[in-house]
N, C-alpha and C positions, 0 to 999 in steps of 0.2 A: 504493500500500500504506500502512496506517496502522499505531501503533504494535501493538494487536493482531496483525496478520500477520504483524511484525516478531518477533514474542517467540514465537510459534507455530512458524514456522521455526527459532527458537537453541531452542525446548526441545525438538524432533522429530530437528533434525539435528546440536545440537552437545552438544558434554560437558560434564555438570552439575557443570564445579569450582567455580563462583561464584554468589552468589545477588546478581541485580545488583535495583537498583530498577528495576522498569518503564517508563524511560524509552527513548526511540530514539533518539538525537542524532546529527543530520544533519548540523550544521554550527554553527562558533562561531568569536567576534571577541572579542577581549578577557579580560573575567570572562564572558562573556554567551557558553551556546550553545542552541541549537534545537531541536528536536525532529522528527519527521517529519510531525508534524500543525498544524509551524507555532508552538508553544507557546516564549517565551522563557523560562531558567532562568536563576537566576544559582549559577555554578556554584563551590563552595565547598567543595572538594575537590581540585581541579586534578590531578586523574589519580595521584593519593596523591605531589603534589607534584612531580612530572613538568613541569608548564605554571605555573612561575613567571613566568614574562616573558608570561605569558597565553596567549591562542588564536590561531593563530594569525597571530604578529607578524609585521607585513609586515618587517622586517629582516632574520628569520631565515629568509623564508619566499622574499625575493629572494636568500640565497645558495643557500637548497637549488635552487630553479630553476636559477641559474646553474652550480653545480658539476655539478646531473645533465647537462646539456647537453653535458658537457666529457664527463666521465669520471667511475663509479660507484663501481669497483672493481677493484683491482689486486692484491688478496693481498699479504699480505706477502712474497711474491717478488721482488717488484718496489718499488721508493720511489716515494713521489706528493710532488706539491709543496703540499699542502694540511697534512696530517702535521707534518713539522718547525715551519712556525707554531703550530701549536696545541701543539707541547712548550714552545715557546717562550712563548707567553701565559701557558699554563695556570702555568709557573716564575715568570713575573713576579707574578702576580694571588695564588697560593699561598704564592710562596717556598719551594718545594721544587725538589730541583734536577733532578727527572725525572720522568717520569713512563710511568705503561705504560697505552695504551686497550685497553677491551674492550666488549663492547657490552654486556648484561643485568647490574643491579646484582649478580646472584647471580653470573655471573661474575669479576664483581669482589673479589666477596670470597673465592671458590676462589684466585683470582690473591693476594688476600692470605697467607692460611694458607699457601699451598704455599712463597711468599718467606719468611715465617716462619719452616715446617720447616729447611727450606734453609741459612738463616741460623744456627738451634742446631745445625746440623750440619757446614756449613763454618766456622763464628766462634765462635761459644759453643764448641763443643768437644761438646753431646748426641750419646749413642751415637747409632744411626743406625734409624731409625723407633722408637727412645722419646720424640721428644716429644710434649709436652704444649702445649695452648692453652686457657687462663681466658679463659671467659666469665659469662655471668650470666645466674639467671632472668628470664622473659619477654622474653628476645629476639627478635628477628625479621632475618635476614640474607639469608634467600631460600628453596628452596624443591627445590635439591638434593639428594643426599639424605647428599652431608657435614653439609651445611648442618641441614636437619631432626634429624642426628642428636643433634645438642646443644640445638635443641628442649627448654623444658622444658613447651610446649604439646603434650601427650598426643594431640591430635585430626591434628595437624600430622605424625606423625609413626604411629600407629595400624599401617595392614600392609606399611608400608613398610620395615620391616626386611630382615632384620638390617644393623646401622649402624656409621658410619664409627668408630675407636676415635681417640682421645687430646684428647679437650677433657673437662675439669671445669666446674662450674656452680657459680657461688654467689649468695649473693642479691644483686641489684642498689643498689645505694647506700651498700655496707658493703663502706668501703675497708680493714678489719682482715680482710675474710673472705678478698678477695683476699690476702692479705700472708698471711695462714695456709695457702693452698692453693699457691702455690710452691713450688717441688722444686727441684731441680736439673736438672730436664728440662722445666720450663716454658720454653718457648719467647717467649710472647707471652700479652699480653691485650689480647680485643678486647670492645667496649660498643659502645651508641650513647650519646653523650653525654644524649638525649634519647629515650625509648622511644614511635616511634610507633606501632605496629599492639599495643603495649600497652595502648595507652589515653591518648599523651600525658605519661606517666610523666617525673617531671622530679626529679632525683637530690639530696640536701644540699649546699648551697652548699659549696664546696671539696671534696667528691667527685673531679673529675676531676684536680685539682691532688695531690690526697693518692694519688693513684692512679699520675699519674706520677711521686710520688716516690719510690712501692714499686717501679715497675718499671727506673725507673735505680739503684736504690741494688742489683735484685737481678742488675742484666743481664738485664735480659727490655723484650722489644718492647712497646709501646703504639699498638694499634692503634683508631683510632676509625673506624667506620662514619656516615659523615656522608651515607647514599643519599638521606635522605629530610631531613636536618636542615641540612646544606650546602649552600651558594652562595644564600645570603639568606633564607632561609625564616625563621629564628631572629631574624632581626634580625640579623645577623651576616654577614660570610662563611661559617664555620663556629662552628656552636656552642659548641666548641672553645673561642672567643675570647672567652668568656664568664668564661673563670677563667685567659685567658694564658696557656692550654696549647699545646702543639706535637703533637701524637701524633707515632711514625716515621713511622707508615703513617697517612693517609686514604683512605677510600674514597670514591669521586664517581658519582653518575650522576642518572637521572633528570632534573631542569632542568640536566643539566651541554648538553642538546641542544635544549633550550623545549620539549620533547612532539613536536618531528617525527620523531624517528629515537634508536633507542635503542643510546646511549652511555653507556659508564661511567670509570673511571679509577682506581687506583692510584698515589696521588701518596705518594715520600720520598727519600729523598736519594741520592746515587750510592754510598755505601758501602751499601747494603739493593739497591736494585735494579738495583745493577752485577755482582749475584750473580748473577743470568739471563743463562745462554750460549746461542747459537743452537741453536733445536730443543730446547729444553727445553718450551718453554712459548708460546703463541701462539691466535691466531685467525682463520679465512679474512676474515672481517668486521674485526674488530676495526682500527680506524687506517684505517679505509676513505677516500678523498678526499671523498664525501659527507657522510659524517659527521663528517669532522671540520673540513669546511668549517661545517658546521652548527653543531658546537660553537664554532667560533670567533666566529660570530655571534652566538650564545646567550650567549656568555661576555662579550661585549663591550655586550651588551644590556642584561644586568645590572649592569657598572659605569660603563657611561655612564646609564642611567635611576636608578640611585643608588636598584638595588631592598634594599639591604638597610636601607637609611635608610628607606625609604618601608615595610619591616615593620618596622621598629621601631618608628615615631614608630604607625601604623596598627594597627597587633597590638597595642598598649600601651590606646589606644581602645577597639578594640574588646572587649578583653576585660572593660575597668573597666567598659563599657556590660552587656556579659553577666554579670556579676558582681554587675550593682545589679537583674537583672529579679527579682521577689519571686517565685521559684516554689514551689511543696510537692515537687515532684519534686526540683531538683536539690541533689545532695550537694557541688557542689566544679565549680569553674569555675580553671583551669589553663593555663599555658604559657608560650612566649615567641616572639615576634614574631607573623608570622600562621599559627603551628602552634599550637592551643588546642582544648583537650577539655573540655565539658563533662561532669561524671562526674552520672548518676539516682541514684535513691536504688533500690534492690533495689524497695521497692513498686509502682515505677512502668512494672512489667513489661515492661522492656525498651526500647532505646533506637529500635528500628528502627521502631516506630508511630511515633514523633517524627520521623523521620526522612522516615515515606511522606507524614505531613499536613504537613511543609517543603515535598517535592516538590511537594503540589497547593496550596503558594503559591509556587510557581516558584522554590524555593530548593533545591540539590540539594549536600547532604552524606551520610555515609556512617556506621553504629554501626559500632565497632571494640568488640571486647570484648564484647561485649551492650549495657554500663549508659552507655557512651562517647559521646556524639554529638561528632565531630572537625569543625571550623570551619577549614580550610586553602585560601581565595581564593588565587586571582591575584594576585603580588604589584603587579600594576599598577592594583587596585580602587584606589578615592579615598573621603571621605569620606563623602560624598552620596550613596554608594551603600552604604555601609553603615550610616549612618541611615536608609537607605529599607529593610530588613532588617531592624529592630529588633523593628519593629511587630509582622509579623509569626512574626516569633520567639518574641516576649512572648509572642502568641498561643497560641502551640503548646505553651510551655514550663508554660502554666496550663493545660492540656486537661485533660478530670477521666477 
């Protein structure tokens, strides 16, 4: 079968939530996956940051063999001995002193909000379903339909009503607007430090710092979602670390597993998630021995291959590279570490043409936003492979 038949089957027999580029990818090593007809990509995107430690990595690819061989899943009925290590890394590598697995970034951040509420209800003192949670325009946290309700993307959100009550929305980067919308039933605020499925959206310098000043001065939680901006992507462990922030709460997932197996997490300290009693809150999946052997791997991947060093020194390259190509299209070249947006210019009719003549020179990223073309490799690319990208990127970036 070649890609054609491949794409004939997903439009006939599966549901049209996603408009993917017409690629088939069969199999990948590295930055580099394949196609069903044989074609190599280099892939620039890494599964919206999912495959930091690349494709996969034979490290993380010999624990998942070995763990499934053992045992897959226990429910949390039962304790595995794969589990307590990874509370135990994840505390070391973080500095947090707990944490709680789950598997889909989105339930991660349900697992957020609910400690939250929780929290203004047994500590704060919030009557009991008045609180509130500050967020901010164009967020993106998942795709629940708590989650969509605070949405201030209209399309996200359309007949899926009627929606979840108690979050407010303000605009993003405007730590007065927060500081204005606190009540006395705000519970928490949550951001991404860094807006990806916004478009790469990157906040005024002491933004998050000013941010958690308003929420300790008001008693209210600081929650950062770092699903897609945490565990090296940034340059960073967390982006967080950019302005010497702590948030109570982060959220983890995606490269919290290198793209085999989807993990997420909940990391803050025992006074916040010592508030979870048995049978409140949980997952059949979630803490599974598979995955969180996998995680362990993944997590140790990353700080022995010293991938946040390697986007920083490499993200800072290549963006200065992106930034110098002379095009009439682009408006603004953006980010930090190997998370970088290039924003079009409205004339240049949209970003996804850029994106399909990338594909047919084997480079495969994604438009976010429309005007957005998002540049997020493997944190394990090198440099020689992103000079061999240049070219034709120039290319594409002058197409008339």
């Amino acid at each position: 079968m070649n890609t054609q038949d491949f794409v004939a089957l997903e439009e006939k027999f599966g549901a049209h939530n996603y408009h993917p580029l017409d690629v088939v990818i069969e199999r990948g090593e590295g930055v580099w996956v394949y196609d069903v007809d044989g074609k190599r990509y280099l892939d620039c995107l890494s599964a919206y940051s999912a495959v930091n430690q690349g494709h996969v990595h034979p490290k993380i690819l010999k624990a998942l063999i070995e763990q499934a061989s053992k045992v897959t899943l226990t429910s949390r009925a039962f304790r595995n001995n794969q589990l307590p290590l990874l509370y135990k890394e994840l505390s070391e590598i973080t500095g947090y002193e707990m944490s709680l697995p789950m598997n889909s970034g989105a339930e991660a951040v349900e697992t957020a909000i609910k400690l939250a509420r929780k929290w203004a209800y047994r500590v704060k003192g919030v009557k009991r379903h008045d609180a509130e949670i500050i967020v901010v325009d164009g967020n993106f946290h998942g795709r629940t339909i708590s989650i969509v309700s605070f949405s201030s993307e209209e399309f996200y959100k359309g007949d899926f009503g009627p929606f979840t009550p108690g979050f407010i929305s303000v605009a993003y980067g405007d730590a007065d607007a927060i500081a204005d919308a606190i009540t006395p039933n705000t519970a928490a605020v949550m951001i991404e430090p860094i807006q990806g499925e916004a478009g790469v959206i990157i906040p005024p310098d002491g933004y998050l710092q000013k941010v958690a000043k308003i929420c300790r001065k008001n008693n209210v939680l600081f929650i950062a979602d770092e699903i897609q901006t945490g565990l090296g992507r940034t340059g960073r462990l967390f982006a967080c670390d950019y302005e010497n922030v702590r948030p109570d709460m982060a959220i983890i997932g995606k490269a919290l597993a290198g793209g085999f197996y989807p993990v997420s997490a909940v990391l803050a300290d025992k006074d916040l998630l010592g508030l979870f009693s048995p049978g409140e809150h949980g997952s059949t999946f979630g803490g599974n021995p598979l995955g969180a052997a996998v995680a362990r791997a993944a997590l140790q991947v990353m700080v022995n291959e010293k991938l946040a060093e390697r986007a920083d020194e490499l993200g800072t390259y290549f963006m200065e590279q992106l930034a110098e190509i002379p095009s009439p299209h682009v408006k603004d070249v953006r980010g930090k570490g190997l998370l970088i947006g290039v924003e079009l210019k409205p004339e240049a009719k949209g970003a996804r043409r850029f994106c399909e003549a990338l594909q047919d020179r084997g480079i495969l990223v994604k438009e976010t936003h429309q005007h957005v073309i998002r540049f997020a490799p493997p944190l394990v690319i090198d440099k020689e492979t992103i000079d061999g990208i240049l070219p034709p990127i120039r290319e594409v970036l002058n197409m008339v």
